[in-house]
N, C-alpha and C positions, 0 to 999 in steps of 0.2 A: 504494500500500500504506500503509496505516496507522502509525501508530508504535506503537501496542501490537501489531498483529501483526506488525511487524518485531521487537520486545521477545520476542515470544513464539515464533519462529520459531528468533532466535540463542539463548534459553534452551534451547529442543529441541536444537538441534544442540548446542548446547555439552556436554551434559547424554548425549545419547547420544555422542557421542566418547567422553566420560570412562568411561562404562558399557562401552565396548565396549574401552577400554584395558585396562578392571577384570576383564573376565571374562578375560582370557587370563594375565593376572598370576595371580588366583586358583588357576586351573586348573592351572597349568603344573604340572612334576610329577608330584606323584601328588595334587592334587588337595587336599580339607579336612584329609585325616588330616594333612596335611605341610605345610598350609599357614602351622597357629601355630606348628610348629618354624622353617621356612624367613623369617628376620629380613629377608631382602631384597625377598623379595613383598610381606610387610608392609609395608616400608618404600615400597617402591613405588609401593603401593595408597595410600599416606597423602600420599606425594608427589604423585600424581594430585587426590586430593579433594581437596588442599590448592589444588592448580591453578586446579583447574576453580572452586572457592570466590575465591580472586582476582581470577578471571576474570568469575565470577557478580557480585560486589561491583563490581568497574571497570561493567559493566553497570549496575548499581543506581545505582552515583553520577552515570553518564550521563544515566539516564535518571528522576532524583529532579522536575525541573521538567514531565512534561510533564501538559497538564491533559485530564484525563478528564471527560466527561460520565454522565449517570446510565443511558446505555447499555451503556457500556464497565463500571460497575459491577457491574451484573445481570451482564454476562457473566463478569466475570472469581468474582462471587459463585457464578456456576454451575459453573463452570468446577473452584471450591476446593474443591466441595460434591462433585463427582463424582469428584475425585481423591482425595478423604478415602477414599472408600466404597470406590473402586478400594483403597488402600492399606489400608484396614480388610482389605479381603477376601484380599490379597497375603500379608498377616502371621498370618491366621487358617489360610488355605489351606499357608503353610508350613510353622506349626507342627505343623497334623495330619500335615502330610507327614512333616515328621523324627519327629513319634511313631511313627508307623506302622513308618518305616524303622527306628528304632533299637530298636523298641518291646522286641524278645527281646535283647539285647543289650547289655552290660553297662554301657559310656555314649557318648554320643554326642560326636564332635569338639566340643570350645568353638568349633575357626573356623569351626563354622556359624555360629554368631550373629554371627561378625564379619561374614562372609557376608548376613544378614539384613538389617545394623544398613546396609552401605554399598549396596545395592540395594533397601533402604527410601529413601533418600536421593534417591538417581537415580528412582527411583518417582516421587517428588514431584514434581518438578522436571516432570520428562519426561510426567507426565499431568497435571497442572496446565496447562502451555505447548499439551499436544497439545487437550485439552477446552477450551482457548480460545480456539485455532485452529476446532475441530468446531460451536463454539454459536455463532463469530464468521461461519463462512459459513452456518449454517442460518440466517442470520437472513431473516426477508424484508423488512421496513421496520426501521422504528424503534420496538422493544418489541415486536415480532410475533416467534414464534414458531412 
């Protein structure tokens, strides 16, 4: 195994743990309406990202020396390009969604957007790492696609 798809494999895992710590924090309860009252989910939720951030960084400075070639660049270029798009379309696709829902309705929870703002986050991470994984095994030689 490679060392960037070992990079890219602990970034996925790390990255989905912390997502999957996050949605049951958020949820607990009764959910958005209660989640910017409830101090402790917040707190929580920030104690986790703060984590997994830690943890992303110890990663980072581990792996600051290792040297890539202009393979490993195109992919990982491809890789940043399709998780933009994916995340462009996550943030587009949510906002229609909470208009729609709130749209008769006098206003809408703020902790949606906290909502938004930490599973934009984990978005990144998590399709960046996965779409490097995906364009690292489609490859068939070197530069073929």
């Amino acid at each position: 195994m490679s060392i960037q798809r070992k990079r890219a494999w602990q970034v996925l895992i790390l990255w989905g743990i912390v997502f999957l710590i996050f949605l049951p924090l958020y949820f607990s309860g009764s959910g958005a309406d209660e989640w910017g009252i409830d101090h402790n989910s917040r707190f929580l939720s920030s104690v986790v990202l703060g984590l997994g951030y830690v943890i992303f960084f110890v990663l980072q400075v581990k792996g600051r020396k290792i040297r890539k070639d202009e393979r490993e660049y195109l992919i990982e270029l491809k890789a940043s390009q399709a998780a933009m798009i994916s995340i462009l379309l996550y943030v587009f696709i949510f906002g229609i969604t909470m208009f729609v829902i709130y749209e008769s309705k006098v206003f809408m929870p703020a902790s949606w957007m906290w909502f938004l703002a930490y599973t934009t986050v984990f978005l990144a991470y998590i399709s960046n790492s996965a779409f490097y994984l995906w364009f690292e095994k489609k490859m068939d030689g070197y530069g073929k696609y």
